[in-house]
N, C-alpha and C positions, 0 to 999 in steps of 0.2 A: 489531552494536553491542556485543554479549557480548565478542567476539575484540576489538575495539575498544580494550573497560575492561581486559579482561588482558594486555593486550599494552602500554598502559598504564603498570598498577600493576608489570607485571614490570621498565621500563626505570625510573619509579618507583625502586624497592626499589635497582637496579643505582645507582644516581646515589647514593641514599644511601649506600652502603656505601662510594663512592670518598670521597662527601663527608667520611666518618669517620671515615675511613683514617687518620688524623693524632693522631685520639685529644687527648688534654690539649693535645700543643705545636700544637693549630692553625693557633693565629697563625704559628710562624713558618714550618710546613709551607707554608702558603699564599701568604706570600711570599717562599719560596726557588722554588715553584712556579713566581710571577708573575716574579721576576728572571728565571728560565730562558726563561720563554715569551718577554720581552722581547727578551732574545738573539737568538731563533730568528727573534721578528717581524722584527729589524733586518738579518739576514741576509736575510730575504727582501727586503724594501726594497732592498739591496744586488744580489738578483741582480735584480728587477724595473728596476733603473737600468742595469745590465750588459747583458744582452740586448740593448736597443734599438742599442745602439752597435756588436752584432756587424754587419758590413757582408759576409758570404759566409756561401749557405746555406748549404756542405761542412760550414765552421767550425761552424755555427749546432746546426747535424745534433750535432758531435763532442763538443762541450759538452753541447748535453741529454742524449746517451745517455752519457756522465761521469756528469753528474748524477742521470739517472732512476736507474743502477746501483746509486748508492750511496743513492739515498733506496730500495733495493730491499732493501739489505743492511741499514739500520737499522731497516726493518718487519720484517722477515725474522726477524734476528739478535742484535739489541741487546735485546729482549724476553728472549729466552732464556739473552743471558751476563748479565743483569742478576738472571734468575728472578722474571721479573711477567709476569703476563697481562693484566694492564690485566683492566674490566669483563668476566664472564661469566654464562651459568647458574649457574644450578643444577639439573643436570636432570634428577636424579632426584625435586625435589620436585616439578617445572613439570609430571610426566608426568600427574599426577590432574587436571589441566586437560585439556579437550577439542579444542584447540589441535592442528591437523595439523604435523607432522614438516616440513615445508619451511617453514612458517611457523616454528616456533621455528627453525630455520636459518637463514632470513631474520634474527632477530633477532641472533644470536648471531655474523655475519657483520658487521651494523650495529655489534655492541660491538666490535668488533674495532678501530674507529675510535679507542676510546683507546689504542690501542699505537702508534697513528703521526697524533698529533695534528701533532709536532714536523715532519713529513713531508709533511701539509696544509697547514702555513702556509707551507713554503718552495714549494710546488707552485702555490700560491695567485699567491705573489710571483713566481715562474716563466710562468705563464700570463696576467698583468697585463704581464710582459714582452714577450709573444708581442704582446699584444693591443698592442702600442706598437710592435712591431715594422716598419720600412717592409719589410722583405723576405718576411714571415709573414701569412700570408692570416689573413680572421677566425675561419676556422673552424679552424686549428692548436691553439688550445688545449683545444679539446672532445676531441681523443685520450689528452689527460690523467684523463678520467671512465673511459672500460676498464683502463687501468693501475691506476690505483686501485680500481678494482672487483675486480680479479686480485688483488692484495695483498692485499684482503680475504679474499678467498674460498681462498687458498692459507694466509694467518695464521690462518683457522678448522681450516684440517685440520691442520697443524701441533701448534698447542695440543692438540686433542684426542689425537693421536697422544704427543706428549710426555707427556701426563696419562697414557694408560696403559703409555707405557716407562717411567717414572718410578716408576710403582707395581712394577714387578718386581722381584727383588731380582736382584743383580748385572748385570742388564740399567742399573738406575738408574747405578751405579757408573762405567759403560761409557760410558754417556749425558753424566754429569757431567767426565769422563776426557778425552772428545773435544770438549765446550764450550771446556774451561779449553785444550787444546789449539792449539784453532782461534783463541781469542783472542789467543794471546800468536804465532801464526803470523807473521801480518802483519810484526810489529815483529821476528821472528829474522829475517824475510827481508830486512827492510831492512840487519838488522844486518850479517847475511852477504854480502851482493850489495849494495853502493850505488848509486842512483840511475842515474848511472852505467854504470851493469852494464846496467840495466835498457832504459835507452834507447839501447843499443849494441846489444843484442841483439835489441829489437823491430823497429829499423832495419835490422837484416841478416834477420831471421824474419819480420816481423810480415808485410809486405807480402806475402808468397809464402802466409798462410796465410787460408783461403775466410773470406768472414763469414758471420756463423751469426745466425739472423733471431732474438737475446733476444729478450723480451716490453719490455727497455729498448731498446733499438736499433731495432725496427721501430715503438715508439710515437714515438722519437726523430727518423726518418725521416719518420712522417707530420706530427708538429708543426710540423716545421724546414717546412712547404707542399708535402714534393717526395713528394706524393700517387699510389700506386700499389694496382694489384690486390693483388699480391705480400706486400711487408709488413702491409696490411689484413687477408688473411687468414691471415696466421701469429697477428697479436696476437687475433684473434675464435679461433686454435685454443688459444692460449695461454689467452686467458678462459676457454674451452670445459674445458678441461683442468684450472685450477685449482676451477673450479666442483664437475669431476666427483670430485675430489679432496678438496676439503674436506666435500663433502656425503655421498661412503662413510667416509668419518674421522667427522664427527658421527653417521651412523646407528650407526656401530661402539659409538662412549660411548655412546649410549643403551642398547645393549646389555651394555654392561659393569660389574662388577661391582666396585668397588673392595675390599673386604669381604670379598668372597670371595676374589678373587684373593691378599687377606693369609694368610685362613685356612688357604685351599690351600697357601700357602705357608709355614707354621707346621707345619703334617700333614706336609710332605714334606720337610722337613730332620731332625727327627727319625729319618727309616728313612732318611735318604739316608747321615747320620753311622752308622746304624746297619749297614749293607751295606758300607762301608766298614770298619768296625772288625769285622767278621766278617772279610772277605777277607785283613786282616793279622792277623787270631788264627789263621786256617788257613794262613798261608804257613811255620810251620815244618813240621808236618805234610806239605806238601805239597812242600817242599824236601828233607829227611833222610828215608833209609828207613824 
């Protein structure tokens, strides 16, 4: 009953803090919010009407693992070129609770849920589609719960991991370097290679190259009904995997020290500029007889 009330007041406290996020302009934070969700609801609506009309499972298959891909990169990745982590701990204060380590895990895996609300509604609209589907057995949509579970549990180790490359100095730089990078990739490559290029090339390549069992692709394959050993237990090694991943990323920040790791790093620029500025006061000495 104790674990109960704190586990609680901690998601509690987490609700407040999104609630206000907004500060003074609430009002219009909360309906710029609600336009956006709107959006997102009526695309799902859109693929929930789409689906029922695909008429081949192949098709059926190429489409969701399309789509699961890309709701893979927006949990993923839009989080991080945006710099939000949606809801978290705090969990250097949460430690004086007597609260076991997989349980605050557990939690902190569950807030993960606001980084890809946007990704639940289209999944939602995606799985209502199955469920309309003549081709799509009823239990197609339930493979959509391990996918989601995966994204969670790989966006927990992520954030954690980010939190402490962020903290380092020039490591952050590096970090921030290869975001801005990665973001403006997509649209050079468009720029450079047109459309075009692309589907000339996949036509002559693509087919000659193995498929590789994603955690999109074999949830993709069992939703579309065409149910196997095979891709079942790639996605259960895939869950397996982001689990073991996110949960050594969270014991690591519990172990870690933001504070210090500045301090440390205040200490050791000082003698690092100072080793330096010996080594060129001695290079004429060590150049001329």
């Amino acid at each position: 009953m104790i674990f109960n009330d704190q586990v609680r007041a901690i998601l509690a406290a987490q609700y407040h803090v999104i609630a206000n996020r907004a500060g003074g302009g609430r009002a219009l934070y909360w309906s710029l919010t609600g336009l956006w969700y709107l959006m997102v609801a009526v695309l799902a609506g859109v693929i929930a009407v789409f689906i029922p009309e695909i008429s081949s499972r192949d098709a059926l298959e190429r489409w969701l693992s399309g789509g699961l891909f890309l709701a893979f990169l927006f949990w993923q990745f839009v989080p991080v070129a945006l710099a939000t982590t949606g809801m978290s701990l705090e969990l250097k204060r949460l430690l004086v609770y007597p609260i076991p380590v997989s349980s605050l895990f557990a939690i902190e895996t569950l807030l993960r849920i606001s980084t890809g609300v946007e990704v639940l509604i289209v999944m939602a609209g995606a799985a209502l589609g199955l469920a309309r589907s003549p081709i799509a057995p009823w239990w197609a949509p339930l493979f959509f719960l391990p996918y989601i579970a995966f994204n969670l549990l790989l966006s927990a180790g992520i954030r954690d991991l980010l939190t402490r490359l962020l903290a380092r100095r020039g490591v952050r730089e590096l970090v921030v370097l290869a975001i801005v990078m990665l973001s403006a990739l997509p649209s050079l490559l468009v720029t450079l290679f047109p459309p075009e290029t692309w589907r000339s090339r996949y036509a002559e390549w693509g087919a000659r190259l193995p498929s590789f069992p994603w955690p999109w692709s074999a949830t993709a394959q069992l939703s579309s009904g065409d149910f196997s050993l095979l891709p079942f237990t790639f996605l259960v090694f895939w869950l397996v995997l982001a689990a073991a991943f996110g949960y050594s990323q969270f014991q690591r920040g519990l172990r870690w020290d933001a504070d210090e790791v500045r301090a440390r790093q205040r200490d050791t620029a000082p003698k690092r500029f100072a080793g330096w500025a010996e080594i060129l006061y001695r290079l004429p000495s060590r150049l001329l007889p």
